[in-house]
Kinemage of the C-alpha trace (Angstrom):
@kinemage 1
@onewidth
@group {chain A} dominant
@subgroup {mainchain}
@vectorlist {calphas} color= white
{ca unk a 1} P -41.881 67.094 -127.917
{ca unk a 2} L -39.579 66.145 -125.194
{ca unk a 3} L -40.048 62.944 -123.678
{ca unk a 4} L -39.164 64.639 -119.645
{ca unk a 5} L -41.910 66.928 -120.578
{ca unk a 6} L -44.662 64.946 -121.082
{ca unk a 7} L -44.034 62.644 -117.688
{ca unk a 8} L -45.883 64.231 -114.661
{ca unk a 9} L -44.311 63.561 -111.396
{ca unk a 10} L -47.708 63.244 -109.186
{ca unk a 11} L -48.695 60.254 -112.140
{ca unk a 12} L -45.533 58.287 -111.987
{ca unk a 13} L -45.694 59.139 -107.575
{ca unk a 14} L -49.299 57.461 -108.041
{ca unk a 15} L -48.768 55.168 -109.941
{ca unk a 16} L -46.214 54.154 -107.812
{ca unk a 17} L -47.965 53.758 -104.624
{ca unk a 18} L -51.133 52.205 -106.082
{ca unk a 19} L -48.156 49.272 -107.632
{ca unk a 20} L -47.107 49.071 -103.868
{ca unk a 21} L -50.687 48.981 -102.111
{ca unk a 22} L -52.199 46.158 -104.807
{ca unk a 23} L -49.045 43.925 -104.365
{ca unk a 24} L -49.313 44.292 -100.444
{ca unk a 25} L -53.033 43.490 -100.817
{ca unk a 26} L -52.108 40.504 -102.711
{ca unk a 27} L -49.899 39.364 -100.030
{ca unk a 28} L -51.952 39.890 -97.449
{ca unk a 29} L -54.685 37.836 -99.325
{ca unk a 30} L -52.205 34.915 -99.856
{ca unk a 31} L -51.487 35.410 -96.170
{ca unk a 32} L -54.874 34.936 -95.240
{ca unk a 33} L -55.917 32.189 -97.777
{ca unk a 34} L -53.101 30.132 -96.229
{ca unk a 35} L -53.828 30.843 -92.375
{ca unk a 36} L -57.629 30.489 -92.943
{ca unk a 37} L -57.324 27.235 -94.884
{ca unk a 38} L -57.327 23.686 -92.854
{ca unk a 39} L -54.593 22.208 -94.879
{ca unk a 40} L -51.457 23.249 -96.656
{ca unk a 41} L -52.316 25.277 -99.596
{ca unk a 42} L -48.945 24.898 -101.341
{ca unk a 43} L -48.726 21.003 -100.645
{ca unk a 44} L -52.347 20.408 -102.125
{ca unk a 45} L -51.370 22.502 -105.444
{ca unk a 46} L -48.112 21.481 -106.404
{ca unk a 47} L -48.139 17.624 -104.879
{ca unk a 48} L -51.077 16.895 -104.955
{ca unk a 49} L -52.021 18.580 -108.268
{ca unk a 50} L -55.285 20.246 -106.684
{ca unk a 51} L -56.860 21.880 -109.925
{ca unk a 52} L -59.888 23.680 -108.396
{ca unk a 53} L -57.562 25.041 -105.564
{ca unk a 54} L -55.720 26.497 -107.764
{ca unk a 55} L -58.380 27.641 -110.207
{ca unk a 56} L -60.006 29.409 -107.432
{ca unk a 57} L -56.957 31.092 -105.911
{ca unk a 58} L -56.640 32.257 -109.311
{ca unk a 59} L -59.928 33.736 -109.585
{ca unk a 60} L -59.315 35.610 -105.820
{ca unk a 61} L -56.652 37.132 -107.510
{ca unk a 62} L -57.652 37.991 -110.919
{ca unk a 63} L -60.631 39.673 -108.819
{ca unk a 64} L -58.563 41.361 -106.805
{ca unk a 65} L -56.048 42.620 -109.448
{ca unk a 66} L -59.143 44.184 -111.617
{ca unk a 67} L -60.657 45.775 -108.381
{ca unk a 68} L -57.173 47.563 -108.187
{ca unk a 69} L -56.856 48.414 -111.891
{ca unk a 70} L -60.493 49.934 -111.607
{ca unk a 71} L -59.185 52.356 -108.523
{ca unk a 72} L -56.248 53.411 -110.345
{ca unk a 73} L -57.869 54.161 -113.449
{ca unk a 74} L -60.651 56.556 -111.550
């Protein structure tokens, strides 16, 4: 079987945009965490080695990236 022949364009045009849309909509959320927040995000993680920050920017994300996987995979 030919590798070209098994590759649908609509999939790989999908797949595509759905890569473009959850990294914007990770952006946007980092954008927002940092504008919403009443201190520097980035100072309190990296200088001032703020664990739970971090933990729970972590967990926005990890939600966020399996609410995307579940959209692309229906």
């Amino acid at each position: 079987m030919d590798i070209m022949a098994a590759i649908n364009p609509s999939e790989v045009i999908g797949t595509l945009f759905y890569t473009i849309m959850g990294v914007s909509m990770m952006a946007l959320c980092w954008w927002i965490i940092t504008r919403i927040a009443p201190f520097p995000v980035v100072k309190e993680i990296e200088q001032d080695q703020n664990v739970a920050l971090a933990v729970l920017i972590g967990a926005v994300f990890l939600s966020l990236s399996i609410i995307i996987a579940a959209v692309i995979l229906s």
